[in-house]
C-alpha positions in Angstrom: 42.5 119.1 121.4 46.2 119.3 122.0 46.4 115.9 121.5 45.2 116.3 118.1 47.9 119.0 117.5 50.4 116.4 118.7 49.2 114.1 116.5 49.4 116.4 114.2 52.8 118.0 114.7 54.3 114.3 115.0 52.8 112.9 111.8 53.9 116.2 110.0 57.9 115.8 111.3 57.2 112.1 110.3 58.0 110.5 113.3 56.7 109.6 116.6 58.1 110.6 120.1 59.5 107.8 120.7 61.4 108.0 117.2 62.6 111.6 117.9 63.9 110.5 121.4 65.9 107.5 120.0 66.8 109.6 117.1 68.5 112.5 119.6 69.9 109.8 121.7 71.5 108.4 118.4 72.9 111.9 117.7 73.8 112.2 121.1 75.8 109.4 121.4 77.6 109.8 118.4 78.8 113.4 119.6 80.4 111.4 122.7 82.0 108.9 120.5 83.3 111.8 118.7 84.8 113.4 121.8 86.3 110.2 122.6 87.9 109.0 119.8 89.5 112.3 119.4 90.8 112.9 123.0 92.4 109.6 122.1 93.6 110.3 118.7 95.3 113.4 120.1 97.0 111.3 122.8 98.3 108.7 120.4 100.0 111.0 118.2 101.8 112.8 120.3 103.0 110.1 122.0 104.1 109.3 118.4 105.7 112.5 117.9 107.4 112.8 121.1 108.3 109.2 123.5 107.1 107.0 121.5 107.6 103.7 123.9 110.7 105.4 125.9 109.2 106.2 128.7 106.5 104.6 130.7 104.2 101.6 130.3 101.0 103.5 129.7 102.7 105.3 126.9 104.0 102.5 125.2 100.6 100.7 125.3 99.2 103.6 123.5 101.8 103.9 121.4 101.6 99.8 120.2 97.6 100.3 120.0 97.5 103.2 117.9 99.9 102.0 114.1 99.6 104.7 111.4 96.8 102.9 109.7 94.4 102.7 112.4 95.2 106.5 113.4 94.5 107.1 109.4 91.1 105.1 109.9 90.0 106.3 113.5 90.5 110.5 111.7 87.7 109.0 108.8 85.4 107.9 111.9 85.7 110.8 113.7 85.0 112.8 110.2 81.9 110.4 109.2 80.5 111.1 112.9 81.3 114.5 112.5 79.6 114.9 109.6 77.0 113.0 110.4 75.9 115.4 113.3 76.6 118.4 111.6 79.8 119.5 112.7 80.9 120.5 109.4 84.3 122.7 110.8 85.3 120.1 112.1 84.9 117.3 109.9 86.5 118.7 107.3 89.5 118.9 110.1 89.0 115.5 110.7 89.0 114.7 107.0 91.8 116.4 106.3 94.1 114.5 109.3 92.6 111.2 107.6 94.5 112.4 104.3 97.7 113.4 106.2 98.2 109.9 108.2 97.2 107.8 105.1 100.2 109.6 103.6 102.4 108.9 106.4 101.1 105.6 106.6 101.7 104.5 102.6 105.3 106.2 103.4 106.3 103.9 105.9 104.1 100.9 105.5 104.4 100.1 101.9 107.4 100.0 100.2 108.3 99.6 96.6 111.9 100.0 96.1 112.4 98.4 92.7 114.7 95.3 94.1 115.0 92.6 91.5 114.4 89.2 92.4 117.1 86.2 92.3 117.7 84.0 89.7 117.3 80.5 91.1 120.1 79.1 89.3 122.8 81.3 90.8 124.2 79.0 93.8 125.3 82.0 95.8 122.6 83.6 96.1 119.8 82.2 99.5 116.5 82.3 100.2 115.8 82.7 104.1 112.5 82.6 105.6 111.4 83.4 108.7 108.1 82.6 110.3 105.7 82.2 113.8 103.4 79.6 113.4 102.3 79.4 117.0 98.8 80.3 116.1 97.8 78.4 113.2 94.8 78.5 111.5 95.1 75.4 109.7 96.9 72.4 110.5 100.3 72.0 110.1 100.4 70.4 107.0 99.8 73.3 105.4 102.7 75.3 106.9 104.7 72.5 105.5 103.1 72.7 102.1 104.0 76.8 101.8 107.6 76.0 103.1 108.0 73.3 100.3 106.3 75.8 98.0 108.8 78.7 98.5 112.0 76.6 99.0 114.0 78.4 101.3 117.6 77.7 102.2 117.4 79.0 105.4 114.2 78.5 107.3 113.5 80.0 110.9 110.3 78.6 112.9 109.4 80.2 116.4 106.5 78.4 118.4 106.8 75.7 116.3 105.9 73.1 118.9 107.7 70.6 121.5 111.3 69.5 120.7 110.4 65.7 121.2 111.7 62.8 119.4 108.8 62.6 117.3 108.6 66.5 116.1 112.3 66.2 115.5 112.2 63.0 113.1 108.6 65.0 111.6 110.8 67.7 110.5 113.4 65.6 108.8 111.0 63.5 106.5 109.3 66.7 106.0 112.5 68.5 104.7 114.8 66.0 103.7 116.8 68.7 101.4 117.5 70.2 104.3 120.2 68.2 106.5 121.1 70.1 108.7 118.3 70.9 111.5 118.0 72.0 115.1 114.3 72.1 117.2 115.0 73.5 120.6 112.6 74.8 123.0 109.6 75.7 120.2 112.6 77.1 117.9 113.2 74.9 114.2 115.7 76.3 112.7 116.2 74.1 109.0 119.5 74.9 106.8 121.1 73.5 103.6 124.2 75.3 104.9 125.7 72.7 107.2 126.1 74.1 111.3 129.1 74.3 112.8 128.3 75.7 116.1 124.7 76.3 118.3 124.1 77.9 121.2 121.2 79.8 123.0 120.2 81.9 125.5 117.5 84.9 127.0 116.8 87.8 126.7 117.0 89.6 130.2 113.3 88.2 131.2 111.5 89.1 127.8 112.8 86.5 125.3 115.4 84.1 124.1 117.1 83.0 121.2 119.1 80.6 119.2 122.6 81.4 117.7 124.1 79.5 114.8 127.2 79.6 113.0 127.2 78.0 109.2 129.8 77.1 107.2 129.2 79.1 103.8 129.3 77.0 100.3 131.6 79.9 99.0 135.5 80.0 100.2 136.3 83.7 100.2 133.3 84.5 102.8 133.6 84.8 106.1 131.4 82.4 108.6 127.7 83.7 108.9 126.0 84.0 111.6 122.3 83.7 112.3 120.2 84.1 115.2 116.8 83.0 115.5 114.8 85.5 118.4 111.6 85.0 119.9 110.2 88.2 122.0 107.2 87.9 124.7 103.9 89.5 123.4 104.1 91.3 127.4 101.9 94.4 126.7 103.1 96.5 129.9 106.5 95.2 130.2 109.2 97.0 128.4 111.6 95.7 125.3 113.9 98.2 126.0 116.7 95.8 128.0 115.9 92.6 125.6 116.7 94.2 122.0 119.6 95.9 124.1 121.0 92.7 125.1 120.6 91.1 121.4 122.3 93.6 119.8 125.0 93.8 121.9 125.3 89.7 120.8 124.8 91.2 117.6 127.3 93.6 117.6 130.5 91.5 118.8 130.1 89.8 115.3 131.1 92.5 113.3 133.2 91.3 110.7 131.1 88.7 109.3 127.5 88.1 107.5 124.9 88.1 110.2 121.6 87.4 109.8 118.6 88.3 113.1 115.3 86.8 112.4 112.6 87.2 114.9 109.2 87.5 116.1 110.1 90.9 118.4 106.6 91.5 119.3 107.5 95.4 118.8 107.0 97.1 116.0 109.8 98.5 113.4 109.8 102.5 114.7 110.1 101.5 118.1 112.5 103.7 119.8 114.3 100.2 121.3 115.8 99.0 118.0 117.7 102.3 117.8 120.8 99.8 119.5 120.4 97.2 116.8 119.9 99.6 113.8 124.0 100.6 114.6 125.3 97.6 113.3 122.0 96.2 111.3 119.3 97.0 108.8 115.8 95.7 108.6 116.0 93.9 105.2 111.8 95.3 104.2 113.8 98.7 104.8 116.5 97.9 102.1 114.8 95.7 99.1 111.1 95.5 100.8 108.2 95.1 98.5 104.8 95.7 99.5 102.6 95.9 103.0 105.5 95.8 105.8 102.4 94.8 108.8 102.9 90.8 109.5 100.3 90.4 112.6 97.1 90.0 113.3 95.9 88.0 110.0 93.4 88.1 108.3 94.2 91.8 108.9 97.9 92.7 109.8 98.0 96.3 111.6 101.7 96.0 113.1 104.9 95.2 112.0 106.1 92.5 114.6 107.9 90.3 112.3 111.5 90.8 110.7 114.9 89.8 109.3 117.5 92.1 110.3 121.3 91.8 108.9 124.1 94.2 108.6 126.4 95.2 106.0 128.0 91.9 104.9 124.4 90.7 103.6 123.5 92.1 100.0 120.3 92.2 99.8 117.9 91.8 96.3 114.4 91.4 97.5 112.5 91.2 100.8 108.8 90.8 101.5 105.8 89.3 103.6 104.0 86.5 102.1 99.8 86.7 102.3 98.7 83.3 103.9 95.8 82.1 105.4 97.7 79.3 108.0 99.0 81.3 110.7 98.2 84.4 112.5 101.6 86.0 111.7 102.8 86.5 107.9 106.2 85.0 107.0 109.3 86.9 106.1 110.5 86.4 103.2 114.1 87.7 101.6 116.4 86.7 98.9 119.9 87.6 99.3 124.1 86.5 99.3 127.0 86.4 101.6 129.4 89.5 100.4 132.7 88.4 99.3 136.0 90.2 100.5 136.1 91.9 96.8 132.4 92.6 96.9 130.8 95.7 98.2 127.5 97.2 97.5 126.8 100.4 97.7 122.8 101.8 98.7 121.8 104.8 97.4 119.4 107.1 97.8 116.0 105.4 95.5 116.8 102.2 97.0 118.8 100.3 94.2 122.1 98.8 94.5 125.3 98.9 92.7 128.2 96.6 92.7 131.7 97.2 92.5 
């Protein structure tokens, strides 16, 4: 008898027991991931608020795991389980914390500052790439065919391979039109300027880089300079004494064009490039135009990539290529050398005036 009013009670709710236990345990579970993912969510942005990656490693970690975009899409999780369980308050809290990071995220990850782009038949004005093609998709015939494609003057390669005989003489069939070549220690760095001078070195224990000096194709400019920087992807160890050390390099050069590309493995609001922005700019900062992420393709999350350059660069367009060949976008940027009777002022929306 009181099975039949089981049987009865069951086929009435439409399910069995067994489908109302894995049903609660569902529910259950989601209310945990809920819990979770907000105790986290919580931590992340106030490490964001507050130390960013200052202080110690854990904090940092955090702070490198959790970019504006996945804080916007871990709020809609939280609101979709949230909802889903029938915590209405606070979904809509969630919801509304979705809204306010996706905000702050199109504020700072997209940019659209109306730069023009260069006329290719003006000599003074350079196209300089920068790129990591350590993890590569596809072979390396097709990074070649996407340098040949956008032409560069400049062209800065970081885990590009073994400096033997043979890569060195690959590179000058492959870029003929550019003469003037160094590939050093996984660094190719390919110019149509000529170099005058290279030299290298590390960064504390967390990097290294190339320096170059060019001779400009212009007479009233002073001699560039560019340096080519590769950061280590260390998760726990801090940046904080490597980007030091580069921009004091950085900063003894300051009365001529310098130019910083790099793979810095440390994303652009980091608290460590506060020594480098004194005498530089990130160029998607100045003339960017579009999604400012560069790694991990297919889906870029963090801004690791960059060319930096300070105020004797004038800048006309910046921005990341999409490809499908490496696991880090190139960095594109179209710009000149200031002359002495030059200057170029930025204002406020981003556009640029000459006088």
């Amino acid at each position: 008898m009181n099975s039949e009013r089981t049987d009865s009670h069951s086929s009435q709710n439409g399910q069995s027991p067994r489908r109302r236990l894995r049903t609660a345990f569902q529910v259950w579970l989601m209310k945990v991931l809920v819990l979770l993912i907000s105790v986290f969510w919580c931590l992340a942005i106030s490490i964001r608020f507050t130390v960013r990656d200052s202080s110690s490693a854990v904090a940092s970690l955090v702070f490198y795991m959790s970019p504006l975009i996945l804080l916007s899409l871990g709020a809609f999780v939280v609101f979709v389980l949230a909802w889903i369980v029938h915590w209405r308050r606070i979904a809509v809290i969630w919801f509304l914390l979705s809204i306010m990071t996706g905000i702050w995220c199109w504020n700072t990850q997209f940019r659209d500052t109306g730069a023009y782009s260069v006329l290719q038949h003006d000599p003074s004005k350079k196209r300089v790439l920068f790129w990591n093609i350590g993890d590569r998709l596809w072979g390396i015939e097709h990074v070649i065919n996407e340098l040949q494609q956008l032409d560069p003057d400049l062209i800065g390669l970081v885990e590009a391979g073994p400096d033997s005989a043979e890569m060195k003489q690959f590179w000058k069939q492959s870029f003929p039109e550019h003469p003037y070549q160094v590939v050093q220690n996984g660094f190719v760095f390919l110019s149509r300027l000529p170099i005058t001078e290279t030299s290298s070195g590390r960064l504390v224990d967390m990097g290294h880089y190339l320096r170059f000096r060019l001779q400009s194709d212009q007479a009233d400019i002073s001699v560039p300079a560019v340096f080519l920087v590769d950061i280590y992807s260390k998760v726990l160890k801090s940046r904080r004494a490597a980007l030091k050390e580069l921009a004091d390099q950085v900063s003894q050069l300051n009365q001529q064009p310098v130019l910083v590309l790099g793979d810095f493995n440390t994303p652009r609001d980091s608290v460590h490039f506060d020594s480098l922005r004194k005498s530089c700019n990130n160029s998607l900062e100045i003339a960017g135009d579009g999604y400012l992420a560069t790694w991990p393709l297919p889906i870029p999350v963090l801004d690791l990539d960059g060319i930096w350059v300070n105020e004797f660069i004038e800048l006309y367009h910046a921005e990341n290529r999409w490809t499908w060949v490496s696991d880090h976008r190139p960095v594109l940027i179209e710009m000149s050398f200031k002359t002495q009777n030059k200057k170029v002022i930025n204002v406020e929306n981003g556009k640029f005036f000459r006088m």
